[in-house]
LOFI-377666 format. One record per residue (C-alpha): residue number from 1; residue in three letters; x, y, z. Coordinates in nm, 2 decimals. Layout:
BEGIN
num, residu, c1, c2, c3
NUM, ALA, X, Y, Z;
...
end
This chain:
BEGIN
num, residu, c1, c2, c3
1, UNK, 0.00, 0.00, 0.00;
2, UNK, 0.25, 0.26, 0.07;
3, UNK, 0.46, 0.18, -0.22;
4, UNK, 0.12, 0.24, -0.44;
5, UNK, 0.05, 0.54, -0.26;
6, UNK, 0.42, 0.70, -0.29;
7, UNK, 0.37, 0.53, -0.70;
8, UNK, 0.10, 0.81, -0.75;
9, UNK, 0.19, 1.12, -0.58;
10, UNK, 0.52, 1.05, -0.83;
11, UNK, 0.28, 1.01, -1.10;
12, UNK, 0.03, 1.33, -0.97;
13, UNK, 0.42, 1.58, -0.96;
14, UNK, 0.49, 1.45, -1.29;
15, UNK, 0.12, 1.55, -1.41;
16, UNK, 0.24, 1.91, -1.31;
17, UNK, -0.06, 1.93, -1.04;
18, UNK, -0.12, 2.32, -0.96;
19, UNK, -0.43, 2.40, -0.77;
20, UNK, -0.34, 2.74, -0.73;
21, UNK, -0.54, 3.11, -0.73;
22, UNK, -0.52, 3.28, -1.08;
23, UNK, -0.58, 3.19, -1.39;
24, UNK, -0.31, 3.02, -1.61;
25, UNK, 0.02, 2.80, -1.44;
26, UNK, 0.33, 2.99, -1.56;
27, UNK, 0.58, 2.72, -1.64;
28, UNK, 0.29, 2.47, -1.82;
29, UNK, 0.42, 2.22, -2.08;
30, UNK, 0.49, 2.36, -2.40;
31, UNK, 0.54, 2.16, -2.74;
32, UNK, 0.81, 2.21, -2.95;
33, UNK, 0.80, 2.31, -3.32;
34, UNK, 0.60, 2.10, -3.55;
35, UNK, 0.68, 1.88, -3.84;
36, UNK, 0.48, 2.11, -4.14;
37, UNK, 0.19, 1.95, -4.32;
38, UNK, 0.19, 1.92, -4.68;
39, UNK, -0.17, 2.04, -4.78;
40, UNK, -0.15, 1.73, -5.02;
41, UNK, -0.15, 1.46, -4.76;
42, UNK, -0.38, 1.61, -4.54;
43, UNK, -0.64, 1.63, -4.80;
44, UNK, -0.54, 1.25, -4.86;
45, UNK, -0.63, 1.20, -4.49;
46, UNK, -0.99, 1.32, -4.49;
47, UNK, -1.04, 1.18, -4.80;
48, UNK, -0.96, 0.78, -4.65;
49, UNK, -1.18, 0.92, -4.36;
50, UNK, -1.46, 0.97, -4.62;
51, UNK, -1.47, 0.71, -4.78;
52, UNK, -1.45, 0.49, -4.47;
53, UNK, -1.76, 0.64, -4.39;
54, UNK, -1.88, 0.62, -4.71;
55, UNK, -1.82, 0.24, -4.70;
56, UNK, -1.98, 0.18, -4.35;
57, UNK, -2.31, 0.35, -4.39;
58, UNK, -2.61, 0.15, -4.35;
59, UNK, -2.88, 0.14, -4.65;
60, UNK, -3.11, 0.31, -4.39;
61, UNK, -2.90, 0.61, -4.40;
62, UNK, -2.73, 0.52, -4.09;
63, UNK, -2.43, 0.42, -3.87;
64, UNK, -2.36, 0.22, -3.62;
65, UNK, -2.51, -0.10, -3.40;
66, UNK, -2.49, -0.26, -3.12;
67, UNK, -2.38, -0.57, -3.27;
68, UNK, -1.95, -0.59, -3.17;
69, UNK, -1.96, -0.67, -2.87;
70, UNK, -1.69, -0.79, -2.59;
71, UNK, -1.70, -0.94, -2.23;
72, UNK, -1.73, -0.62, -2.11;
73, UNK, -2.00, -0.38, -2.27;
74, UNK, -2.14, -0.03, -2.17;
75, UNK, -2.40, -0.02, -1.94;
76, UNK, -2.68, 0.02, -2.26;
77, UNK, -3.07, -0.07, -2.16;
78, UNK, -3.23, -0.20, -2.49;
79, UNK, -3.35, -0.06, -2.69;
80, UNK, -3.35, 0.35, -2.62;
81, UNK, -2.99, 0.33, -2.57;
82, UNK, -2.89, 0.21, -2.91;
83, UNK, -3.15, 0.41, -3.05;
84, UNK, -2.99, 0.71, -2.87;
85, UNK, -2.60, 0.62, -2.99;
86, UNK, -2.71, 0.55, -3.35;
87, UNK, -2.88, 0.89, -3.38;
88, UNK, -2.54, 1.04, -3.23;
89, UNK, -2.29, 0.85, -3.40;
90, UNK, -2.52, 0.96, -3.72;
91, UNK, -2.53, 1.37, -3.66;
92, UNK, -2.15, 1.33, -3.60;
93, UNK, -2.08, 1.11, -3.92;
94, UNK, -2.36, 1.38, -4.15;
95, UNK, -2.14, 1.71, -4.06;
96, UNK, -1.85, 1.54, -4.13;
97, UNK, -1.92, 1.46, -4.43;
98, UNK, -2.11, 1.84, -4.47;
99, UNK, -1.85, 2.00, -4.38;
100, UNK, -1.53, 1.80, -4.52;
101, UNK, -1.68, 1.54, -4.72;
102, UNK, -1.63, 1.74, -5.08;
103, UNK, -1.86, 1.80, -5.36;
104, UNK, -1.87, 1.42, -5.50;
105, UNK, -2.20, 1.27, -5.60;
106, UNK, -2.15, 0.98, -5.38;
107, UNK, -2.07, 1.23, -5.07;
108, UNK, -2.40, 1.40, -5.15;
109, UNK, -2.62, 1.12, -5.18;
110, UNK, -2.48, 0.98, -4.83;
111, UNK, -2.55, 1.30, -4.68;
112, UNK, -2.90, 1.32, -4.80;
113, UNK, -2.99, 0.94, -4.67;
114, UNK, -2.86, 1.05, -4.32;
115, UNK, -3.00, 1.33, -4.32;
116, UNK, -3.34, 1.16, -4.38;
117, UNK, -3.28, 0.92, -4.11;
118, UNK, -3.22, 1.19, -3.90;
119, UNK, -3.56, 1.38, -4.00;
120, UNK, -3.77, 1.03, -3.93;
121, UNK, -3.58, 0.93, -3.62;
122, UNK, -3.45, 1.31, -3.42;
123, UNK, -3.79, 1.38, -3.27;
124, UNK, -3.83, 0.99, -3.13;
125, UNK, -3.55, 1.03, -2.90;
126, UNK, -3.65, 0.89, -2.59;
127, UNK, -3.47, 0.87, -2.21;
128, UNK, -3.27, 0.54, -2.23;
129, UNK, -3.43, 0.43, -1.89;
130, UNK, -3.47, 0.59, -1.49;
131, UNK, -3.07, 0.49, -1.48;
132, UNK, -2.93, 0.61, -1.81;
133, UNK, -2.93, 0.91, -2.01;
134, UNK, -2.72, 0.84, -2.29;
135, UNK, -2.99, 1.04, -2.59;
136, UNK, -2.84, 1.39, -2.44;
137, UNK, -2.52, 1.30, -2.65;
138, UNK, -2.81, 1.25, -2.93;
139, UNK, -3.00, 1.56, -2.89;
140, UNK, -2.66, 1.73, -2.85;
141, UNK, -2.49, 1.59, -3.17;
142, UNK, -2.82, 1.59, -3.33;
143, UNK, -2.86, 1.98, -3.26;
144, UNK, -2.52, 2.06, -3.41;
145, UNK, -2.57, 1.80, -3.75;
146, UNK, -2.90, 2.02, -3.82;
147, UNK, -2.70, 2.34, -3.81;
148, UNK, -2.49, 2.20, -4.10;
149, UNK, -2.83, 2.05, -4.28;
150, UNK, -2.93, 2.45, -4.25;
151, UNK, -2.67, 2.56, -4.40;
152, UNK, -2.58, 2.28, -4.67;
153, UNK, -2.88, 2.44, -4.91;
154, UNK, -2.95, 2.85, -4.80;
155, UNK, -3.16, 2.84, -5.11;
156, UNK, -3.45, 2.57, -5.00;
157, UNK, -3.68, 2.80, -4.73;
158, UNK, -3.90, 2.51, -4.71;
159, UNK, -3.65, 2.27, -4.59;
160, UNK, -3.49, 2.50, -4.37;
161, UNK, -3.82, 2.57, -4.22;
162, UNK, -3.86, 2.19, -4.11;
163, UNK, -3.50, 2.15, -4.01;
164, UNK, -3.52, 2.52, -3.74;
165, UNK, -3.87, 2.27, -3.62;
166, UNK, -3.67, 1.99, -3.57;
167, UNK, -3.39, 2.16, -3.35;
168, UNK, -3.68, 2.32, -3.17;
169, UNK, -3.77, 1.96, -3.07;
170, UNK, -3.45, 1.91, -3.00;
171, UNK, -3.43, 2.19, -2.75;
172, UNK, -3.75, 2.10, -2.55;
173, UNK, -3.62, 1.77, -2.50;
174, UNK, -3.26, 1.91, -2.37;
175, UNK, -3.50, 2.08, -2.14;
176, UNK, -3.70, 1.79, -2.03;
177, UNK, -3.36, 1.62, -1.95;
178, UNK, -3.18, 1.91, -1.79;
179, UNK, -3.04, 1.81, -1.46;
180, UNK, -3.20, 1.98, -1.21;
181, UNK, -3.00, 2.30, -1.11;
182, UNK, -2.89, 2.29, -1.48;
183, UNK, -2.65, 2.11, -1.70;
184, UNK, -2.69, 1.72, -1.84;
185, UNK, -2.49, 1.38, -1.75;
186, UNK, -2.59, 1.09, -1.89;
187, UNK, -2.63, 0.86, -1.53;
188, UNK, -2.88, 0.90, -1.30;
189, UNK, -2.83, 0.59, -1.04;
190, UNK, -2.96, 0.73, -0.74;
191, UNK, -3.30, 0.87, -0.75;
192, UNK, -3.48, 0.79, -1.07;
193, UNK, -3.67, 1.17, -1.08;
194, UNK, -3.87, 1.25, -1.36;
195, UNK, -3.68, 1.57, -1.41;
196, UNK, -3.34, 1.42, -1.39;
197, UNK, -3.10, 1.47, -1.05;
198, UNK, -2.85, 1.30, -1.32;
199, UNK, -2.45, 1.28, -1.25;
200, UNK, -2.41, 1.65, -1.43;
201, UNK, -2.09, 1.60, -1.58;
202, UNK, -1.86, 1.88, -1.71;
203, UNK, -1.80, 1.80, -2.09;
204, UNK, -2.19, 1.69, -2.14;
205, UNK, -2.31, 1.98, -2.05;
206, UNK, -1.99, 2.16, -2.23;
207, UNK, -2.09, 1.95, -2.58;
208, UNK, -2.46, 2.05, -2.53;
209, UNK, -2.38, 2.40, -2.44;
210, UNK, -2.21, 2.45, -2.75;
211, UNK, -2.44, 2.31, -2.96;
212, UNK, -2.70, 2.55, -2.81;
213, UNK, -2.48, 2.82, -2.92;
214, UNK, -2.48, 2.66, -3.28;
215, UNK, -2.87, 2.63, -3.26;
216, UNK, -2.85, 3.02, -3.20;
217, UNK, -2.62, 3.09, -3.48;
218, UNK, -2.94, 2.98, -3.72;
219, UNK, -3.22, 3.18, -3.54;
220, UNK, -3.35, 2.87, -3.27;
221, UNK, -3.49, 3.00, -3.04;
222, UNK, -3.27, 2.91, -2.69;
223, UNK, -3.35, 3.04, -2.34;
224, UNK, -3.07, 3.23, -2.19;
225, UNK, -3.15, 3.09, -1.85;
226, UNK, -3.10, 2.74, -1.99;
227, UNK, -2.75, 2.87, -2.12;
228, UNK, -2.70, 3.04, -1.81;
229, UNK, -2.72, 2.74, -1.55;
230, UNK, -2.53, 2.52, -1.79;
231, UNK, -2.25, 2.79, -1.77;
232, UNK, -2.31, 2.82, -1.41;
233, UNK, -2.27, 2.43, -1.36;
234, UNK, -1.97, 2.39, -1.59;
235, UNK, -1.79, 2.71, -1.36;
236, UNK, -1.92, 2.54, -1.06;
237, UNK, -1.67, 2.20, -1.16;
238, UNK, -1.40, 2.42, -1.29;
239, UNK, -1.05, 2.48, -1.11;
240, UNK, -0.85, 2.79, -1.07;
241, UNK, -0.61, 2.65, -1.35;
242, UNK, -0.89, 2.54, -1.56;
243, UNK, -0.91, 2.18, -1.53;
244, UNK, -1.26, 2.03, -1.50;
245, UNK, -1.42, 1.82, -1.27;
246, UNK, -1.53, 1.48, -1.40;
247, UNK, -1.84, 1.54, -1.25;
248, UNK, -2.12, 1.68, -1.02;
249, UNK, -2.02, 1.53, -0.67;
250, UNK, -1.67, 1.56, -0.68;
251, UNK, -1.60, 1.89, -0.52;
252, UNK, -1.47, 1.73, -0.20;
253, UNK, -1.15, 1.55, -0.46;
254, UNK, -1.03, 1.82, -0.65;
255, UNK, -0.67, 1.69, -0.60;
256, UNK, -0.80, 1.33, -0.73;
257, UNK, -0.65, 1.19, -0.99;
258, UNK, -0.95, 1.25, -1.29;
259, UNK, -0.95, 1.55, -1.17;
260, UNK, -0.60, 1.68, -1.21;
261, UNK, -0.48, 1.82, -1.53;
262, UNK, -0.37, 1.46, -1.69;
263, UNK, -0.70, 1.35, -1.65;
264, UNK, -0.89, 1.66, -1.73;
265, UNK, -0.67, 1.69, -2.03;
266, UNK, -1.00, 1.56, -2.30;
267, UNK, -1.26, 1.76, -2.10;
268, UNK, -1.07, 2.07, -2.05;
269, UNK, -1.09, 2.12, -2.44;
270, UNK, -1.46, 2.12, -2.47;
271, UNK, -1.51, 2.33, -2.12;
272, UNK, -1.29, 2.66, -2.25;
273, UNK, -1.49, 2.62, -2.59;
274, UNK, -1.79, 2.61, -2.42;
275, UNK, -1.75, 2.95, -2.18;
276, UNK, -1.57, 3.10, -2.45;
277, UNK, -1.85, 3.10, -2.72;
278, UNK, -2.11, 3.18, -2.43;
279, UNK, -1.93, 3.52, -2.37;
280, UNK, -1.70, 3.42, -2.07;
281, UNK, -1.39, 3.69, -2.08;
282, UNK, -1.22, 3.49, -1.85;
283, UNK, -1.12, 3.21, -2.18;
284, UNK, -0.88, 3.40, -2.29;
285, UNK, -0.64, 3.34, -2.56;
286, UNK, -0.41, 3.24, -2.34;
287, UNK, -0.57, 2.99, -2.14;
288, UNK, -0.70, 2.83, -2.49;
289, UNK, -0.33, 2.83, -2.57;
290, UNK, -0.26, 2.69, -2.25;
291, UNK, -0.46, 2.37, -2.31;
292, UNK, -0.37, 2.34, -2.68;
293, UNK, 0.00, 2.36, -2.55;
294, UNK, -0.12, 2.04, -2.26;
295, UNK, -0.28, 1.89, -2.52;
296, UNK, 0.01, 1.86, -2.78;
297, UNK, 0.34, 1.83, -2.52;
298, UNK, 0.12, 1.59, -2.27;
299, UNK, -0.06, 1.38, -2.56;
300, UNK, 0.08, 1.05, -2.42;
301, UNK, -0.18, 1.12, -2.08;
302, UNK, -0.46, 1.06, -2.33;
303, UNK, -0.27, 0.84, -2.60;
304, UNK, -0.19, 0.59, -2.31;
305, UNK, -0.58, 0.50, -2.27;
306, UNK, -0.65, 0.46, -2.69;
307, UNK, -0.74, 0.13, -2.73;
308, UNK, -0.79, 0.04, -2.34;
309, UNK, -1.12, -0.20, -2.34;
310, UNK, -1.19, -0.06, -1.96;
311, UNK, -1.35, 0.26, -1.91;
312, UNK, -1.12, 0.47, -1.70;
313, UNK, -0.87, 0.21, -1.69;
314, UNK, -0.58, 0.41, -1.81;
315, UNK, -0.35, 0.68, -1.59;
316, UNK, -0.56, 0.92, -1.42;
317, UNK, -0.85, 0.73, -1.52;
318, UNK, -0.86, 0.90, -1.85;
319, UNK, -1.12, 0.62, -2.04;
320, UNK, -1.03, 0.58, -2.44;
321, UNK, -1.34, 0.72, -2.60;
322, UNK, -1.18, 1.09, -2.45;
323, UNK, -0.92, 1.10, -2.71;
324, UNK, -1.06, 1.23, -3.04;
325, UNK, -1.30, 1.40, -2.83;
326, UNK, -1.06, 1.63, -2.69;
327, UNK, -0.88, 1.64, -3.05;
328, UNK, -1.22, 1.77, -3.21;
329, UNK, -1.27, 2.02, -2.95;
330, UNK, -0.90, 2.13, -2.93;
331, UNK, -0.94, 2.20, -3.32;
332, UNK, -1.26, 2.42, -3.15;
333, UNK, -1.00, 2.63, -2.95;
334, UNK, -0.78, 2.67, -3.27;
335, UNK, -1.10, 2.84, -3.45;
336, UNK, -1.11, 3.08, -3.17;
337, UNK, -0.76, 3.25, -3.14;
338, UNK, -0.63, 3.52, -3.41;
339, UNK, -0.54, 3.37, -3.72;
340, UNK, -0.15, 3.39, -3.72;
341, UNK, -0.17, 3.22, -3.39;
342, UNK, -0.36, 2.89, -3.53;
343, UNK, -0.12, 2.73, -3.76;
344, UNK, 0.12, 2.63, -3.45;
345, UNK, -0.12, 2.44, -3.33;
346, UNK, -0.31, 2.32, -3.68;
347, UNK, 0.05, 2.14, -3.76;
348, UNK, 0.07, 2.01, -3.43;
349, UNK, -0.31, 1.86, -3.47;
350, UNK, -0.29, 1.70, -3.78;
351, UNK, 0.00, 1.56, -3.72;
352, UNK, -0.13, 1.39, -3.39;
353, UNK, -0.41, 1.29, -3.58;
354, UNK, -0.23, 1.18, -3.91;
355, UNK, -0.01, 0.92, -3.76;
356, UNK, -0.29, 0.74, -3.58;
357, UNK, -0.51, 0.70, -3.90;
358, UNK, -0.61, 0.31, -3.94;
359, UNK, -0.50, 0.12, -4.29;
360, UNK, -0.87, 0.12, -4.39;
361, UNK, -0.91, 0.50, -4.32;
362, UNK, -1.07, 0.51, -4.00;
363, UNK, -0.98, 0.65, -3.68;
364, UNK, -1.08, 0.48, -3.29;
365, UNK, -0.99, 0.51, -2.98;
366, UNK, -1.26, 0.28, -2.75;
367, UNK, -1.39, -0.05, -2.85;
368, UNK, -1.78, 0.02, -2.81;
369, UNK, -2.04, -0.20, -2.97;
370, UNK, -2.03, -0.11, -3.38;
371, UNK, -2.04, 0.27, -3.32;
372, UNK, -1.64, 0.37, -3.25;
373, UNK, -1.50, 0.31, -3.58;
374, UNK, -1.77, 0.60, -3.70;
375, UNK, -1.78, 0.85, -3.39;
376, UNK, -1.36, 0.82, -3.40;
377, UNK, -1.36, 0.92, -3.78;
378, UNK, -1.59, 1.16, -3.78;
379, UNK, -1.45, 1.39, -3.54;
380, UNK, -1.09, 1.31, -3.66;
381, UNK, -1.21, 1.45, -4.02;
382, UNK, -1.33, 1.74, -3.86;
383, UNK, -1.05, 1.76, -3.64;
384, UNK, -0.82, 1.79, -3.96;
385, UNK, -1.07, 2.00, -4.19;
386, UNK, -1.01, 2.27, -3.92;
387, UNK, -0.66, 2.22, -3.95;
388, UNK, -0.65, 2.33, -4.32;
389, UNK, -0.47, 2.66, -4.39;
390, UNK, -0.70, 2.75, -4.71;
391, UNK, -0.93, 2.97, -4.47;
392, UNK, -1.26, 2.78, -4.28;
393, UNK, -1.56, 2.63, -4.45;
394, UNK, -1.76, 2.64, -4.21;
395, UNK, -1.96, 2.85, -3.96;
396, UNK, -1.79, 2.98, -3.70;
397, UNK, -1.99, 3.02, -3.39;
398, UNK, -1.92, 3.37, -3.20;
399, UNK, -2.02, 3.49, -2.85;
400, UNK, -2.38, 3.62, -2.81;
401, UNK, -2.22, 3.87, -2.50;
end
């Protein structure tokens, strides 16, 4: 016991653990110079993510399903919460292809299948069960696909008219699951409430917030005080250096492990984006920088877990599927900081992201039923599309303050 107790307070120094009052830690990890990125084979990237996708959709428009299993599976009551990961899996897999996909007939008939399956199947969403949660990741990603089915075609009113109703669904159902005192998790073991006393985690409420924020950018109709306790709840979990709580309930072990800057590295990502496009000064520049800078000199905290079949069973119980999560919402933070500042970090990114791409095109990072193959290469190809130095091609979603 003592020689396991000395093993992680090693492990928690070499972390660089700084709990202190401020803002930023002067002396934080910063990554060298990266390798530059010929244009030419990070176009060659996205496109093997494309057609990967391409090659895995289902004929009902689809991806993903539950049928890869292993001895050890997510927690998943059938059938909501396949229903709610298919849905998911599928906004993530549509903007990818929206936004990076190209102008190829195949590309555009793929997108309009999902994007049908998403029009029949969005407004079913249902709660998984009185224990699981798992469609806010649905109405979440599901929110943010219909942003880029709103501005694929500005021309068609009368499609954009159903597609603003459908992310109005989407909106009364975030609020029907909103934790109560605001924010979503995707757990709720303990009480079973109608209006969910869920496990309000940081980066579920973070990836919903900032798809409210998208929602906004096409005229949905959002109300602040929803925004408001999300950003209240996501503050509420956040530490002076601006690491993240895993979770609601963990204010008494700020110094544990998940919580430290290791294991905060995938969530801290998506918490600065979210504050920062919801009008918090306090994201500066330099705290985005900060993170980008963790995120690139660290990468092994994250790296270690790829792969691991154990939720949280990695250093600083860092679980896989938090890898090209944090990637996709690190290439968020690029977007945000003035543009000589982002290629730095774009070369750094792609890099990352290059090396790891499978032989048949796909990126993954957690072995999860039939759905990680899709999720991992879908926000790897937006990951990279941001990375491209020819100027964005998509939306970018500014403060409402």
């Amino acid at each position: 016991m003592k020689e396991f107790i000395i093993r992680r307070s090693v492990i928690a120094l070499m972390a660089g653990v700084f709990l202190v009052s401020g803002c930023v830690v002067k002396g934080h990890p910063r990554p060298g110079p990266p390798e530059p990125v010929a244009p030419e084979a990070l176009d060659g990237a996205i496109r093997r993510g494309t057609d990967f996708l391409l090659a895995r959709q289902h004929s009902n428009g689809s991806w993903g399903s539950p049928r890869r299993t292993k001895s050890l599976n997510i927690y998943a009551p059938v059938p909501s919460a396949h229903h709610g990961f298919r849905v998911a899996v599928t906004s993530l897999c549509v903007s990818a292809l929206i936004e990076a996909g190209g102008a190829r007939a195949v590309v555009t008939k793929s997108i309009e299948r999902a994007e049908a399956y998403l029009a029949e199947n969005l407004g079913k969403l249902k709660r998984d069960s009185p224990r699981a949660l798992y469609n806010n990741w649905a109405h979440a990603y599901g929110l943010s696909a219909l942003v880029q089915m709103y501005n694929r075609l500005p021309g068609d009113k009368p499609r954009r008219e159903e597609i603003l109703k459908l992310a109005g669904g989407q909106i009364d159902l975030l609020k029907r699951f909103e934790s109560l005192g605001g924010g979503w998790g995707y757990y709720e073991f303990d009480y079973h409430t109608q209006k969910p006393f869920a496990m309000t985690t940081s980066f579920t409420t973070a990836t919903v917030l900032i798809a409210l924020q998208e929602a906004r950018s096409i005229g949905v109709d959002v109300p602040q005080t929803m925004i408001d306790r999300a950003k209240t709840r996501i503050v509420n979990q956040q530490n002076p250096n601006f690491t993240y709580l895993y979770r609601r309930g963990y204010t008494t072990r700020r110094a544990a492990g998940i919580n430290l800057p290791a294991g905060s590295l995938g969530r801290s990502q998506a918490c600065n984006l979210a504050l920062r496009l919801s009008g918090d000064k306090r994201i500066t520049d330099d705290v985005l920088k900060t993170w980008l800078d963790r995120l690139c000199a660290r990468n092994g905290w994250l790296s270690r877990a790829r792969k691991f079949p154990r939720p949280h069973e990695s250093w600083f119980a860092v679980a896989g599927y938090f890898y090209y999560y944090g990637h996709f919402y690190a290439a968020g933070c690029i977007e945000q900081l003035p543009p000589d500042q982002q290629g730095f970090y774009q070369d750094h990114l792609a890099g990352i992201l290059m090396r790891l791409q499978e032989k048949d095109g796909s990126w993954w990072d957690f072995p999860f039923y039939d759905y990680h193959q899709q999720y991992g290469t879908a926000m790897a190809i937006m990951s990279l599309h941001r990375c491209q130095r020819r100027g964005p091609q998509t939306t970018t979603v500014t403060s409402t303050r």
